[in-house]
C-alpha positions as CSV (number, residue, x, y, z in Angstrom):
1,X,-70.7,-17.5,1.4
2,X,-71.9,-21.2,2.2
3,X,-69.3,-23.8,1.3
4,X,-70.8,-25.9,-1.5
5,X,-71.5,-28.8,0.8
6,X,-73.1,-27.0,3.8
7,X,-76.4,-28.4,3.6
8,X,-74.4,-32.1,4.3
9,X,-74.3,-34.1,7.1
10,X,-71.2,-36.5,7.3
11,X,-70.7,-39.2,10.2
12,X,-67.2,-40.1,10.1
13,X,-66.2,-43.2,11.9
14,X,-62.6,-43.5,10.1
15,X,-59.1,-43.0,12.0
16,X,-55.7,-42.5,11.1
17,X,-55.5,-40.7,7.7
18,X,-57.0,-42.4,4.6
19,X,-60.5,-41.6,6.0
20,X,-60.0,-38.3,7.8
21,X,-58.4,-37.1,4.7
22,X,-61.6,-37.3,2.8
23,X,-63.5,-36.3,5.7
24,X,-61.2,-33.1,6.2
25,X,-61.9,-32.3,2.7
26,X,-65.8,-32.4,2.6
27,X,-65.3,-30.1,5.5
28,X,-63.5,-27.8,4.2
29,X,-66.0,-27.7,1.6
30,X,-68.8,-27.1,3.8
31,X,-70.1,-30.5,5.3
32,X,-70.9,-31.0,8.8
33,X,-68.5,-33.3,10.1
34,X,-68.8,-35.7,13.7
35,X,-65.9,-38.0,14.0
36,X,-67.0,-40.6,16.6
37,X,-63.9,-41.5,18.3
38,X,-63.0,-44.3,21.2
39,X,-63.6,-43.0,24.5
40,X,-60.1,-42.2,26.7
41,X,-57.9,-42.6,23.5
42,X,-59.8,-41.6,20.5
43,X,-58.1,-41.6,17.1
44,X,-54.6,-43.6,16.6
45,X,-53.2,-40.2,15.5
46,X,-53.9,-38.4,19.0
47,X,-50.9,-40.6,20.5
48,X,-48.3,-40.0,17.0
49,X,-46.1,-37.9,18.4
50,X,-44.2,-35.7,19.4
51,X,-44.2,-33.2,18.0
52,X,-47.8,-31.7,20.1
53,X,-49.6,-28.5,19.6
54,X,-47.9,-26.2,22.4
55,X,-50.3,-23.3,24.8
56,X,-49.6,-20.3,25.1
57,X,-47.2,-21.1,27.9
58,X,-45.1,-23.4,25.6
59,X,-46.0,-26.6,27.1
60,X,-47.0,-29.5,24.9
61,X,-51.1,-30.1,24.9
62,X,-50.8,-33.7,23.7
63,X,-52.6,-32.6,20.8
64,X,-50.8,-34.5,18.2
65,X,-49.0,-32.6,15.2
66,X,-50.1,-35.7,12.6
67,X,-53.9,-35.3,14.3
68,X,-54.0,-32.1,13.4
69,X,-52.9,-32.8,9.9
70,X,-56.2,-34.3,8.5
71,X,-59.3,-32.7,11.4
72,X,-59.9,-30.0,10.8
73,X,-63.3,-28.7,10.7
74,X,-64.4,-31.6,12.4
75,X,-66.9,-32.3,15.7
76,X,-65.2,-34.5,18.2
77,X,-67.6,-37.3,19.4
78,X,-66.4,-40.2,21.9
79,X,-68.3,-43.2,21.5
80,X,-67.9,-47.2,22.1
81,X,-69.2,-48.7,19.6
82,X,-69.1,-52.0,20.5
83,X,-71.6,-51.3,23.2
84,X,-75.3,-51.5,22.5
85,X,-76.2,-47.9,23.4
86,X,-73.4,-47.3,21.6
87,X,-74.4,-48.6,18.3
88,X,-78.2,-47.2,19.0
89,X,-76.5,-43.6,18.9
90,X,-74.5,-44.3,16.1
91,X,-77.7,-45.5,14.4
92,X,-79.4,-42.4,15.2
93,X,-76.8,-40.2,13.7
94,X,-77.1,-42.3,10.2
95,X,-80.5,-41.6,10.3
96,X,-80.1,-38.1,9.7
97,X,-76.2,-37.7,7.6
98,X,-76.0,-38.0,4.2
99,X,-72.4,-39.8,4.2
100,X,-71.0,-42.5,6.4
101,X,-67.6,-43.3,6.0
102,X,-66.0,-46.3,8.4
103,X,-62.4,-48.0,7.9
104,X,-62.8,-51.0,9.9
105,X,-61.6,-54.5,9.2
106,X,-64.4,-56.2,7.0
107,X,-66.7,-57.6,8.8
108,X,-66.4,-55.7,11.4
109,X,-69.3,-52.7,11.1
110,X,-71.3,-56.4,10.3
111,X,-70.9,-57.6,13.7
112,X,-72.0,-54.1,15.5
113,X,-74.8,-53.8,13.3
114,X,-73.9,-50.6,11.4
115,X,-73.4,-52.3,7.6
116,X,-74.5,-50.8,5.4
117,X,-77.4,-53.2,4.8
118,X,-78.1,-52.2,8.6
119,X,-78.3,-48.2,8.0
120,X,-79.6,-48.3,4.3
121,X,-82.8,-50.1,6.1
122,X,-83.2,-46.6,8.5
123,X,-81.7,-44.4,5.7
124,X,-82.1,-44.9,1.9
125,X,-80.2,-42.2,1.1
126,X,-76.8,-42.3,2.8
127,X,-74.1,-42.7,0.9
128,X,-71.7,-45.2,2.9
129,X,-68.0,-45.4,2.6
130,X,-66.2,-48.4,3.3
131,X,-62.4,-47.8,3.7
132,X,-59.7,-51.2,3.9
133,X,-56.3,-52.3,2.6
134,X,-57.5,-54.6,0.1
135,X,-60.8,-54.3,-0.4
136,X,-64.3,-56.1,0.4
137,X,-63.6,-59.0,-1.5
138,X,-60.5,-61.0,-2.8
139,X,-58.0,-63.6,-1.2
140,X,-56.5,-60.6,1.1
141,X,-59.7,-58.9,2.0
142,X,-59.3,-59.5,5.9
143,X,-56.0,-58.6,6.0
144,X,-54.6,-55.2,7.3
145,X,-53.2,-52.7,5.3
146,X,-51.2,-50.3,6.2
147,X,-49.1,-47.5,3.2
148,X,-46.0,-48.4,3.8
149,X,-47.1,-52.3,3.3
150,X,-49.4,-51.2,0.2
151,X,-46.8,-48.7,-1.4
152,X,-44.5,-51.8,-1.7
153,X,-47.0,-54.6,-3.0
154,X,-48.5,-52.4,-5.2
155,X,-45.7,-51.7,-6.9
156,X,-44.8,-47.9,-6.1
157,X,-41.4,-48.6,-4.2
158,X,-40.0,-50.7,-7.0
159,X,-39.8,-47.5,-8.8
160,X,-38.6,-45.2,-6.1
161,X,-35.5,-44.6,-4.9
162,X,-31.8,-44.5,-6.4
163,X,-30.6,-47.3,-8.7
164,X,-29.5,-50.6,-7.2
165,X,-26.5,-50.3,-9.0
166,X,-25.4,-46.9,-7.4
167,X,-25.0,-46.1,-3.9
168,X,-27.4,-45.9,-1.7
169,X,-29.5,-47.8,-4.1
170,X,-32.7,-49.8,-3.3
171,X,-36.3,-49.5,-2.9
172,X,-37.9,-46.5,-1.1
173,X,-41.1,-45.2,0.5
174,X,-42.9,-41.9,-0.7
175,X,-42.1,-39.4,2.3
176,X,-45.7,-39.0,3.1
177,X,-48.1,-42.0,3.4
178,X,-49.0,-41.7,-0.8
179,X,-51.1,-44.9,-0.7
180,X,-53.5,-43.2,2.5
181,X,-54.0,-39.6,0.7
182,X,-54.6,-41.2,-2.4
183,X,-56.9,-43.1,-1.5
184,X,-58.9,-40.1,0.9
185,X,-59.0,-38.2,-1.9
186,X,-60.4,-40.9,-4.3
187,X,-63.2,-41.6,-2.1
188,X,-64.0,-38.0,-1.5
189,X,-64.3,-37.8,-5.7
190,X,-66.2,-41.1,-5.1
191,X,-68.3,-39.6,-2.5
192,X,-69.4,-36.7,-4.3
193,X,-70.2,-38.7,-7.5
194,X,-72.8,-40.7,-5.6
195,X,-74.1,-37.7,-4.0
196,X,-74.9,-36.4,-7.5
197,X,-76.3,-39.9,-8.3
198,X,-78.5,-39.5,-5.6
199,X,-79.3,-35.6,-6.6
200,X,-80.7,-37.6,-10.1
201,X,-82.2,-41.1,-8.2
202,X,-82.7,-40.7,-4.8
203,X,-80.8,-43.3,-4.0
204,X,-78.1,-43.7,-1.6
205,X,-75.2,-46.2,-2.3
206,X,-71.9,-48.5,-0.9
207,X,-68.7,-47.1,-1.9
208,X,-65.8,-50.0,-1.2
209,X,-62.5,-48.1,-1.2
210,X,-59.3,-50.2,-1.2
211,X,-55.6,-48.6,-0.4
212,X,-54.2,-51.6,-2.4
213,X,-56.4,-50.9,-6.1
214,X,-55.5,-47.1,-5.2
215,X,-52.0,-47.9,-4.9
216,X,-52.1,-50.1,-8.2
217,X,-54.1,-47.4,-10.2
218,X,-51.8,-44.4,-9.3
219,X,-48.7,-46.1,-11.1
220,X,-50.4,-44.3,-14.2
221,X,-47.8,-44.1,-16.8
222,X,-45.5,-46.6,-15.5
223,X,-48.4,-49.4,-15.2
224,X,-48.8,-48.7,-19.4
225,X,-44.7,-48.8,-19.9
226,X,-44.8,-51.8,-18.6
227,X,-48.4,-52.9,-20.1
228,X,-46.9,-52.0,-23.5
229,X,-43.9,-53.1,-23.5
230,X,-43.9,-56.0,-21.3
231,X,-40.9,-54.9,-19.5
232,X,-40.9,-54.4,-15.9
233,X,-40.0,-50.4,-15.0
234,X,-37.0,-50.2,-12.5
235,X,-35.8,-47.3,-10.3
236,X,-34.0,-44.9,-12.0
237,X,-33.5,-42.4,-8.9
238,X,-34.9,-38.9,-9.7
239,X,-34.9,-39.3,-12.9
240,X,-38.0,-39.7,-15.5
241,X,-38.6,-43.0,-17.8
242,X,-39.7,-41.5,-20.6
243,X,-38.5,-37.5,-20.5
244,X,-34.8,-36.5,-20.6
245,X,-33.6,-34.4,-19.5
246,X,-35.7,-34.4,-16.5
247,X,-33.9,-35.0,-12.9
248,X,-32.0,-33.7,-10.5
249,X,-28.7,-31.9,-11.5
250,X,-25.4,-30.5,-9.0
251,X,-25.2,-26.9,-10.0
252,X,-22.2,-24.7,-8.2
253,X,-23.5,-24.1,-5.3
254,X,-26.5,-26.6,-4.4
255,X,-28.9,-28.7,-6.5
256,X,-32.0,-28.0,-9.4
257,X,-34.3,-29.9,-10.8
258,X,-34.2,-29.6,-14.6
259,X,-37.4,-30.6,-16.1
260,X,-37.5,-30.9,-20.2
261,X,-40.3,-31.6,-21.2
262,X,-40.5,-31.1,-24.9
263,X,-37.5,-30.8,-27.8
264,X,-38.3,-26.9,-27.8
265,X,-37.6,-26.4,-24.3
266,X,-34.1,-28.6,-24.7
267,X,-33.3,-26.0,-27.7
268,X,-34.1,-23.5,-25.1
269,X,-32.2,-24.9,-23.0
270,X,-29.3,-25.4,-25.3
271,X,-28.9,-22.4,-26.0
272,X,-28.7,-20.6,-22.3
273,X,-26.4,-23.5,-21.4
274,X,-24.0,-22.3,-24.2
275,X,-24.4,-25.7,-25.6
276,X,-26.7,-25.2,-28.9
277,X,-24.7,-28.1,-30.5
278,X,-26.1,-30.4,-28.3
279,X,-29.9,-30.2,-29.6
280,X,-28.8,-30.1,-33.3
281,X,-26.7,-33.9,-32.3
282,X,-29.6,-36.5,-34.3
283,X,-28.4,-38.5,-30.8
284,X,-30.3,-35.8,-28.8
285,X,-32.6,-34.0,-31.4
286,X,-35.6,-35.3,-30.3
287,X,-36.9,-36.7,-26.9
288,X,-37.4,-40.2,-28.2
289,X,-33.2,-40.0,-29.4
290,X,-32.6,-38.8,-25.9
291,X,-34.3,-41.4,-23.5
292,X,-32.4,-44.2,-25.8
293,X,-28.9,-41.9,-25.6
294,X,-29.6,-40.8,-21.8
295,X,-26.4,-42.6,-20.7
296,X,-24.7,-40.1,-23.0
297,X,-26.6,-37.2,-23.0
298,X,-26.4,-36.7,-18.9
299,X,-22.9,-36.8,-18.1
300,X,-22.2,-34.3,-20.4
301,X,-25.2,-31.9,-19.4
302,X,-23.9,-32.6,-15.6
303,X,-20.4,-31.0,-16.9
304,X,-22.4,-28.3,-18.0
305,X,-24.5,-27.3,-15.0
306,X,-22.2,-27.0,-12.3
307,X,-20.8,-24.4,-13.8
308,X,-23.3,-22.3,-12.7
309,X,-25.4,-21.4,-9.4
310,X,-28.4,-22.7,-9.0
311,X,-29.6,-19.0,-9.2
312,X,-28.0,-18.6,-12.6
313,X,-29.8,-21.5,-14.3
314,X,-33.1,-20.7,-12.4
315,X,-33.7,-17.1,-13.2
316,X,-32.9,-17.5,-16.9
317,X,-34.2,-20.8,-17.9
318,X,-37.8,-19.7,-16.4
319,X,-37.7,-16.6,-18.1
320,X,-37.4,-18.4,-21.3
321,X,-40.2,-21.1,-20.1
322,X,-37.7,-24.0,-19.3
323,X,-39.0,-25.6,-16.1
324,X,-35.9,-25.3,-13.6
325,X,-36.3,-25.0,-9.7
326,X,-34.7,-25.3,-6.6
327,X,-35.1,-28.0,-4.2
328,X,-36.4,-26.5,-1.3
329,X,-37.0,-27.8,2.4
330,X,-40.4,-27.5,4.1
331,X,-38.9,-24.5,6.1
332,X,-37.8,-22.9,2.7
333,X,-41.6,-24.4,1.1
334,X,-43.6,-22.3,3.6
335,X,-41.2,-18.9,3.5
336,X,-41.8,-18.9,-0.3
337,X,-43.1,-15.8,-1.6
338,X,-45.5,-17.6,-4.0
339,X,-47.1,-19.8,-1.3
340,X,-47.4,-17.3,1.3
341,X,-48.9,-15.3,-1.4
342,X,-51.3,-18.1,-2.0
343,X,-52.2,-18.3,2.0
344,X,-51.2,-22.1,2.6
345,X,-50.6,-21.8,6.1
346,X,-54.3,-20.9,8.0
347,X,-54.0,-20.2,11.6
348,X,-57.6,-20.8,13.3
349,X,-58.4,-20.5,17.0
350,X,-57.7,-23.7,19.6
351,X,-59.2,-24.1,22.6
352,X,-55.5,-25.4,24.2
353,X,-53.7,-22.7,22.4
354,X,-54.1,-19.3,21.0
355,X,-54.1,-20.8,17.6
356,X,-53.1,-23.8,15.5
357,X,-51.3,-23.8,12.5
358,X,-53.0,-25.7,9.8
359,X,-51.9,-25.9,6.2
360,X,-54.7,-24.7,3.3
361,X,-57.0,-26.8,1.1
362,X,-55.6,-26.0,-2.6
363,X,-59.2,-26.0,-4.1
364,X,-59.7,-22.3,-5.1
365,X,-63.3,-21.8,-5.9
366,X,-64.9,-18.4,-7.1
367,X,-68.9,-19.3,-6.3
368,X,-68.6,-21.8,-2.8
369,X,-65.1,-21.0,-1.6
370,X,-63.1,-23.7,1.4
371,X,-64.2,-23.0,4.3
372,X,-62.1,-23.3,7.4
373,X,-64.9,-23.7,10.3
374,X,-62.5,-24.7,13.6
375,X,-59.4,-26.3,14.0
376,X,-59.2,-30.1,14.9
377,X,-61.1,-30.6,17.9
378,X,-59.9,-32.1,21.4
379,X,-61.3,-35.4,21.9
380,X,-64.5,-35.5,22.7
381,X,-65.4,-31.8,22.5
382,X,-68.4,-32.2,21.2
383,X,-69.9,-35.1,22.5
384,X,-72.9,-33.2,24.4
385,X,-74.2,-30.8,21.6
386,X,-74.1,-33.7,19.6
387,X,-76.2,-35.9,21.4
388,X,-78.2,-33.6,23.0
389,X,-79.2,-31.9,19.7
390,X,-79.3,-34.9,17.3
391,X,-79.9,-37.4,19.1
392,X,-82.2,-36.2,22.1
393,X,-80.2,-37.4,24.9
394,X,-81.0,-35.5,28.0
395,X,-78.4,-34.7,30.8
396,X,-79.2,-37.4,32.9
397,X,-78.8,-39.9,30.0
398,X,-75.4,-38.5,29.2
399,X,-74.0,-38.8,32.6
400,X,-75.3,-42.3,32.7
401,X,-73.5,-43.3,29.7
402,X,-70.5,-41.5,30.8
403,X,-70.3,-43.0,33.7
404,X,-70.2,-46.4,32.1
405,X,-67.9,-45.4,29.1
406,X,-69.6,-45.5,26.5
407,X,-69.1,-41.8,25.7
């Protein structure tokens, strides 16, 4: 079957992972990819390690593991874009793709004449992806962003991490770079919703994607507790701010997450633990009673836990629909029944290796299923198809340009 987005062309001049995050996942879904990437170097990523891809001889390939992470599917292009010929190619490309997605400082794509007032004039149609910190606009709009900067202005690391007034206590970053994902995967949803704007007008359109108004949106719940109440959240560790119980709990032998979500499930609950009184207590009846009584309620359910192991509160409290789980590793993640049942880890062909572990899109879909068409390419694998095919460049051109380093 053709992935859903096969008959698109997508000219991805992003690095790092905000951008190649969205561009992985349009193709996965079918789109033709060509990352243009700086000659010698290419993207940041290629030089984030170790850990590298090994060959088949176990030597490291200098293929980045965090590369590999978010490039899949993709054609490798090298290109300096800051040289004319350069820009002319880059041109060129636009002409024919129907999404352009760049995460240079503003201004910048200005100055090498590839705005998107520049390639709307060749291409009415393209759909064109601007990627920054802060956005186009605003006091901070030519300033760098990077996650870890964004996930603590924008609020995120206020509200992770254990209480200050227990040890170990104080703000936290998100293990992975929470600000960068969420934002590739907002302007891939972005993305497709002008492509079906265009499907209706016609028209192409500029998509301005910020890492700092993603970071600000995803608070979710927590921007409305504080909205509503006028009270500023604070960390509160692993547990929830408006669920309890709903953390982390010591059972005999290791650690669970217990995760109440509704009175039924604490009765539930309850009643495994041995500890029915506790739901029919008015202090802990209700979930409401048990968010204002928490600093009650959990010191007694912690007596009660680690009593067991963690394999006799899981098996019986998801039997009876109480969501309980272990806290596993990403060793233990991957040698899960359930997710090696789903197929998340995809091996695909590499030309430095026998093959490259790659981890699979979760979109499941019956009609236009993911499509995994290579693993992350080496840099600059495909400059000559792609210029020779798209973009006309005979062999003597190419040499020519190579040996002045543009490609």
């Amino acid at each position: 079957m053709s992935g859903a987005l096969s008959h698109l062309r997508v000219l991805d001049l992003s690095r790092v992972l905000a951008g190649p995050w969205a561009s992985q996942t349009l193709a996965d879904l079918g789109a033709e990819v060509i990352k243009i990437e700086r000659p010698g170097t290419g993207d940041d990523t290629r030089a984030w390690g170790p850990p590298y891809l090994q060959d088949n001889d176990g030597n490291a390939t200098g293929e980045s593991a965090y590369f590999l992470s978010a490039n899949r599917g993709k054609k490798s292009v090298t290109l300096d874009i800051a040289s004319p010929k350069g820009q002319a190619i880059v041109r060129k490309l636009a002409e024919q793709s129907d999404v352009f997605i760049e995460n240079y400082k503003v201004g910048d794509m200005a100055r090498y004449g590839l705005a998107y007032s520049d390639l709307r004039a060749i291409n009415p149609r393209l759909i064109y992806c601007s990627i920054t910190g802060f956005g186009q606009d605003g006091p901070l709009s030519h300033h760098a962003g990077y996650d870890f900067i964004v996930q603590g202005m924008g609020g995120l690391m206020s509200i992770t991490g254990e209480r200050d007034d227990l040890p170990g206590g104080g703000p936290q970053k998100v293990g992975v770079a929470f600000a960068d994902l969420m934002t590739g995967m907002y302007s891939t949803v972005a993305i497709l919703a002008a492509l079906a704007h265009r499907t209706e007008t016609g028209e192409g359109q500029y998509i301005d994607m910020a890492l700092f108004d993603v970071q600000v949106a995803s608070m979710a719940n927590m921007n409305l507790n504080y909205l509503v109440s006028g009270k500023t959240p604070r960390r509160q560790g692993n547990a929830h701010a408006n669920i309890v119980p709903y953390e982390v709990f010591d059972a005999k032998d290791g650690q669970i997450v217990l995760a109440v979500g509704n009175d039924g499930q604490f009765r539930k609950f309850c009643e495994i633990a041995d500890c029915a009184h506790f739901s029919s207590d008015p202090r802990f009846a209700t979930n409401a009673a048990r968010v204002i009584n928490r600093e009650t309620l959990i010191p007694m359910l912690r007596e009660v836990l680690v009593t067991r192991t963690s394999e006799q509160w899981v098996t019986p409290l998801s039997v009876a629909g109480v969501p309980c789980g272990p806290i596993n590793d990403i060793a233990q993640t991957f040698a899960h029944p359930q997710v090696q049942h789903r197929g998340m880890r995809v091996d695909l062909p590499h030309p430095l290796a026998d093959s490259v572990p790659t981890v699979a899109n979760p979109i499941r879909m019956s009609g236009s299923p993911v499509r995994y068409q290579s693993a992350p390419p080496t840099l600059g694998q495909h400059t000559d198809d792609v210029l020779t095919s798209l973009c006309g460049v005979e062999r003597v051109e190419l040499d020519a340009l190579r040996k002045h380093g543009i490609v």
